[in-house]
C-alpha positions in Angstrom: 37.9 -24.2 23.8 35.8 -21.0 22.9 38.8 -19.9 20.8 38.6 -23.4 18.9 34.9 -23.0 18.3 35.1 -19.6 16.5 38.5 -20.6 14.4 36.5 -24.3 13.6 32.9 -21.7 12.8 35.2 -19.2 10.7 36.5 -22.3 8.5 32.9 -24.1 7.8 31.9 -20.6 6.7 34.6 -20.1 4.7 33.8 -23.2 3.0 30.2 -22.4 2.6 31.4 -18.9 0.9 33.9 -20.2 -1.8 31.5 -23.7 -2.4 28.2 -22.2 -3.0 28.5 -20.3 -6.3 25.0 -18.2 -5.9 23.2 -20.6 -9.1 24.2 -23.4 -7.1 22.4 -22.4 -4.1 19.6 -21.6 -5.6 18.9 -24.6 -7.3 20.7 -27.3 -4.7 18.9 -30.6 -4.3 21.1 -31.5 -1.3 23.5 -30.1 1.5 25.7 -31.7 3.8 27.4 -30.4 6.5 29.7 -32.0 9.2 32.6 -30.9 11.5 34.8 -32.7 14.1 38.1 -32.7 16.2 39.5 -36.1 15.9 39.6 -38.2 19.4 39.3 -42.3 19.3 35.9 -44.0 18.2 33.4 -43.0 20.2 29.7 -44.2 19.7 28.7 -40.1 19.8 32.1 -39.1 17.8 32.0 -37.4 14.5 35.1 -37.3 13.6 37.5 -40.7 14.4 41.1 -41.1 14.6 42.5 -44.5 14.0 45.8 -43.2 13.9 46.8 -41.2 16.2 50.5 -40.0 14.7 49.3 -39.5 11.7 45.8 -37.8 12.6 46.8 -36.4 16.2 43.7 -36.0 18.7 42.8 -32.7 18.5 43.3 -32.3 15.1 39.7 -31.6 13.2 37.6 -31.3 10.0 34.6 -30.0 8.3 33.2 -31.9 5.4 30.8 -29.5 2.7 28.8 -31.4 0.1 26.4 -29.4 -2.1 24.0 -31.1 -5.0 22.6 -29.8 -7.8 20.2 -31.1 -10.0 23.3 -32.7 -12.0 26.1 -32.7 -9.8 27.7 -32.2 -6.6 30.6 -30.6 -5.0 32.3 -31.9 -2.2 34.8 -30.2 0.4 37.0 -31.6 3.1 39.8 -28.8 5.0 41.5 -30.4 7.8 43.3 -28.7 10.4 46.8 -29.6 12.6 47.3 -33.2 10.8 51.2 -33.9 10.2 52.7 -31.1 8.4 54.0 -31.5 4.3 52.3 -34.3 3.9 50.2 -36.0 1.4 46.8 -38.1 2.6 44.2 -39.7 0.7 40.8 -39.3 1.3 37.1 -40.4 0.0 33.3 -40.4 0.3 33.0 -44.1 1.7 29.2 -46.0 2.6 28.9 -46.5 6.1 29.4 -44.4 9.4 32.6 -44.3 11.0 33.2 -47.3 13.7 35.7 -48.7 15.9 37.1 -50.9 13.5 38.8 -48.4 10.3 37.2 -51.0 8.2 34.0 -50.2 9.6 33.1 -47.2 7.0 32.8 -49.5 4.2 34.2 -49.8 0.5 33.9 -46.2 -1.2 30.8 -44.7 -2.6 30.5 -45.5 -6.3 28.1 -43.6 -8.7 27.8 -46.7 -10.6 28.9 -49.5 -8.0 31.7 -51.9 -9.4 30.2 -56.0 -9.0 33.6 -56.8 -7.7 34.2 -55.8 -4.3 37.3 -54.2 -2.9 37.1 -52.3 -6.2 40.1 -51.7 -8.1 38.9 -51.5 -11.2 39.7 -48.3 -12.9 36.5 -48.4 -14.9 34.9 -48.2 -11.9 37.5 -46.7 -9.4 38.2 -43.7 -10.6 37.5 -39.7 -9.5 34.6 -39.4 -11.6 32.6 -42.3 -10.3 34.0 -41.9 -6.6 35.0 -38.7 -4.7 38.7 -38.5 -4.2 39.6 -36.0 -1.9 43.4 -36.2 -1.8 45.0 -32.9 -0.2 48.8 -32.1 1.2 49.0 -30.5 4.5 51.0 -26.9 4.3 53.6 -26.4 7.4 50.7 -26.1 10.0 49.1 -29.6 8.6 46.2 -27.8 7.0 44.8 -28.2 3.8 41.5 -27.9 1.7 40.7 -30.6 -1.3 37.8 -30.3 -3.2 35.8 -33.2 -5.7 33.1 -31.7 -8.3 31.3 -35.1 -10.0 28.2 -34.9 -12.8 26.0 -36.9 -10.6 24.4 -36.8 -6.7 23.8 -39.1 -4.0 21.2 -41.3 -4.5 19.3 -43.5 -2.2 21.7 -46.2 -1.6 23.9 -44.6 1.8 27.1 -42.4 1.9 27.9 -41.7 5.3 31.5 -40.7 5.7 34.8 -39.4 4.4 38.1 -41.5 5.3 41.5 -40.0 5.6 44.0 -42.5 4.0 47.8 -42.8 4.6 48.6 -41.1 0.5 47.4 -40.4 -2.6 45.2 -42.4 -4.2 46.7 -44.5 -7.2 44.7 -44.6 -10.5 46.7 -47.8 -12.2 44.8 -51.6 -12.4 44.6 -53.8 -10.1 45.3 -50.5 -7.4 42.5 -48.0 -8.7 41.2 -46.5 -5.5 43.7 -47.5 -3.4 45.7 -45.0 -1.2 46.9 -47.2 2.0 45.6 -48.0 5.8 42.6 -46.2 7.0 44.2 -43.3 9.2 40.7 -41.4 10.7 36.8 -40.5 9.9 34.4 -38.1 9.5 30.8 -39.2 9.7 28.8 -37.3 7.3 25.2 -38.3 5.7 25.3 -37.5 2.1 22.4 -35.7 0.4 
């Protein structure tokens, strides 16, 4: 477990390292900072497998989100998911729950009327954070979303891990399959 600890404490500082470039940091308006190993929902859990093939218990996260006056950067590296393979993933407006559907639609910058969006006006990487990585032969990766605006008032409380990519085309803007696991996280 100790051993766990320092590789998971090693990782979120690496991420703080290669996220924070040194103007950033000095003028940042918001940080967030979250790390779990995924385990089924748990009321306490911060990070949620609803799949557990696809996101194995014991697999884990960390989730880095830095805001500057005019933008933010966002993080996610994931460790021991399925090897070379591609997930989805996304800044979405409520908590993790039992339910997958529980998190909510995905935070928008500027919040489509029609709701599930799939819009690409309004679905797309620069008014949502799109997160989509491909896990190397150990299923880890690191994905990284830079928008030109920060969090606001109304809530953004978790990442989900989805089953692929996300498409970009109408009618599927946004899309990228089931709901796989969850990382809570209270955006700044």
């Amino acid at each position: 477990m100790k051993h766990s600890a320092r590789r998971l404490a090693a990782t979120v500082a690496a991420l703080l390292v290669s996220a924070i470039p040194a103007a950033a940091a000095a003028e940042s308006t918001g940080v967030t900072l979250a790390w779990g190993t995924f385990r089924p929902y748990t009321p306490r859990a911060v990070a949620v497998t609803h799949d557990p093939v696809l996101v194995p218990p014991g697999a884990g996260a960390s989730v880095l989100a830095i805001s500057s006056p005019n933008s933010t950067v966002v993080t996610i590296s994931v460790r021991h998911l399925v090897p070379h393979r591609d997930y989805g993933a996304h800044v979405h407006t409520r908590p993790c729950g039992p339910d997958p559907a529980g998190s909510g639609p995905h935070f928008q910058h500027r919040p489509d009327p029609r709701q599930p969006s799939v819009d690409p006006a309004y679905a797309n990487p620069r008014n949502e954070i799109w997160l989509d990585f491909s896990t190397d032969e150990f299923g880890n990766a690191t994905a990284r979303a830079t928008v030109n605006w920060t969090f606001t008032t109304r809530p953004a409380r978790a990442v989900v891990i989805h089953e692929h990519h996300t498409h970009t085309g109408a009618g599927h803007a946004g899309t990228a399959g089931g709901r796989l696991a969850c990382v809570n996280a209270r955006f700044r």
